[in-house]
C-alpha positions in Angstrom: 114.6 38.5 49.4 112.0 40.6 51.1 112.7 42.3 54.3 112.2 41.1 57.7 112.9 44.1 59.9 115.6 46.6 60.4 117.7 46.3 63.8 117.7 48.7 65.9 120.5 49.7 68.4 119.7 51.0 72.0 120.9 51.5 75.2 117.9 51.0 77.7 114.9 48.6 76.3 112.6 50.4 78.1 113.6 54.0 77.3 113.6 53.1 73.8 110.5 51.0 73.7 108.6 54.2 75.6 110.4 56.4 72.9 108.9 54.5 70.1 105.3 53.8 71.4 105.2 57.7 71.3 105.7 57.8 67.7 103.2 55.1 67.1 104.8 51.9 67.3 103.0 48.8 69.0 105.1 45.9 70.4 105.1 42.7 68.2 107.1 40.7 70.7 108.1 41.2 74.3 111.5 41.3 74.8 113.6 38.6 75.6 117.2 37.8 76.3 118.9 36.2 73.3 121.9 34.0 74.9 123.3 33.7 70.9 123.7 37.0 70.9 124.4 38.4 74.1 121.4 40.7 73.8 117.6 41.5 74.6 115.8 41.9 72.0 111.9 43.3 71.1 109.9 43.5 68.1 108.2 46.2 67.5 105.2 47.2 64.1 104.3 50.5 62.8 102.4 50.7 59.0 103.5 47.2 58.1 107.0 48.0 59.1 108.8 45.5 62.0 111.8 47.4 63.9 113.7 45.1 65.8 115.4 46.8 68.9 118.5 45.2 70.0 119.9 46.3 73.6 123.6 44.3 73.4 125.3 43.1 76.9 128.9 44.5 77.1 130.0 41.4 76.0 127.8 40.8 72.5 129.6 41.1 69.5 127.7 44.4 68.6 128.5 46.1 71.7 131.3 47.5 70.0 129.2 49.4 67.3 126.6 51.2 70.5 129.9 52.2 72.0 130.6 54.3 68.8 127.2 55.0 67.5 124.4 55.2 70.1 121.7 54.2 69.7 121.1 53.9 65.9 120.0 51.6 63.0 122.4 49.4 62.2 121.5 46.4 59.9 118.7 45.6 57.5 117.1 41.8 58.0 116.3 39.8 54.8 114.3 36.4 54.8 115.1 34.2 52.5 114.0 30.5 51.7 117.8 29.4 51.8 120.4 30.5 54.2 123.0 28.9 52.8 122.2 29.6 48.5 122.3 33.5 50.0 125.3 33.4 51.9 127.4 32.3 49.3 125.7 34.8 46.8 126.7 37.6 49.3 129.9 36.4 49.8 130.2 36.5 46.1 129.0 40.1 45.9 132.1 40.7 48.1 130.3 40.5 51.9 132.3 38.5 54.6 130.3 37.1 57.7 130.4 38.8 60.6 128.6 36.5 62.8 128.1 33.1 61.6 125.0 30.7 61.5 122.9 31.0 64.4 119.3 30.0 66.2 117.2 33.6 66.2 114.8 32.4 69.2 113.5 36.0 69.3 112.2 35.4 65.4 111.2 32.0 66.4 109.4 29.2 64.8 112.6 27.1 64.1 114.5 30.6 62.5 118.2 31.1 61.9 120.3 34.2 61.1 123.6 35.2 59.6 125.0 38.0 60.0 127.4 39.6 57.0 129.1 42.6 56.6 130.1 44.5 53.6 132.6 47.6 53.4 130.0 49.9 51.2 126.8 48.3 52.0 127.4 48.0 56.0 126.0 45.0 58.0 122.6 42.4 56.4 121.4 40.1 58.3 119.7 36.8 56.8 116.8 35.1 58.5 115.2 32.0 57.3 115.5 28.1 57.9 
């Protein structure tokens, strides 16, 4: 699997966005709202790198975790040719899915995510079709 981005928590998008422009960061996608996730979200590149800030409504699933964290990084992104072949091999590594199948329109062209959690590794994400 070769990562896809790592997610980003924040608060304000455009705080954050201004924050990370100053460090060198160009935006790779404006943001959007992302109804699957109760969330905007905006892709940002920096030396081949993608961040992907996430700025979760009060009532997305990840609100929870910016409530106790702040803003933070808080999952690493994997592509992969086959969603499902992955999951299970996670799930037999011991991960349990935190957010099941889903349309990722800010990814777009056609992608899906899963989102899996693991007790010593922390939270994955899977992206592919």
């Amino acid at each position: 699997m070769k990562i896809h981005h790592v997610g980003y928590l924040v608060r304000k998008m455009d705080k954050a966005l201004d924050k990370f422009r100053e460090l060198g960061y160009t935006l790779e996608k404006e943001p959007l709202p992302d109804g699957y996730r109760d969330a905007d979200i905006a892709f940002l590149l920096k030396d081949g790198y993608r961040i992907e800030l996430v700025c979760p409504h009060k009532t997305s699933d990840v609100y929870p975790l910016l409530k106790k964290f702040g803003n933070a990084p808080y999952h690493i992104c994997y592509e992969t040719e086959n969603l499902e072949s992955e999951e299970a091999r996670l799930k037999d590594m011991g991960y349990t899915v935190f957010i099941p199948r889903q349309p990722a329109p800010a990814i777009g062209d056609g992608a899906e995510v899963i989102f899996l959690i693991h007790s010593q590794m922390g939270m994955v994400e899977l992206a592919g079709k």
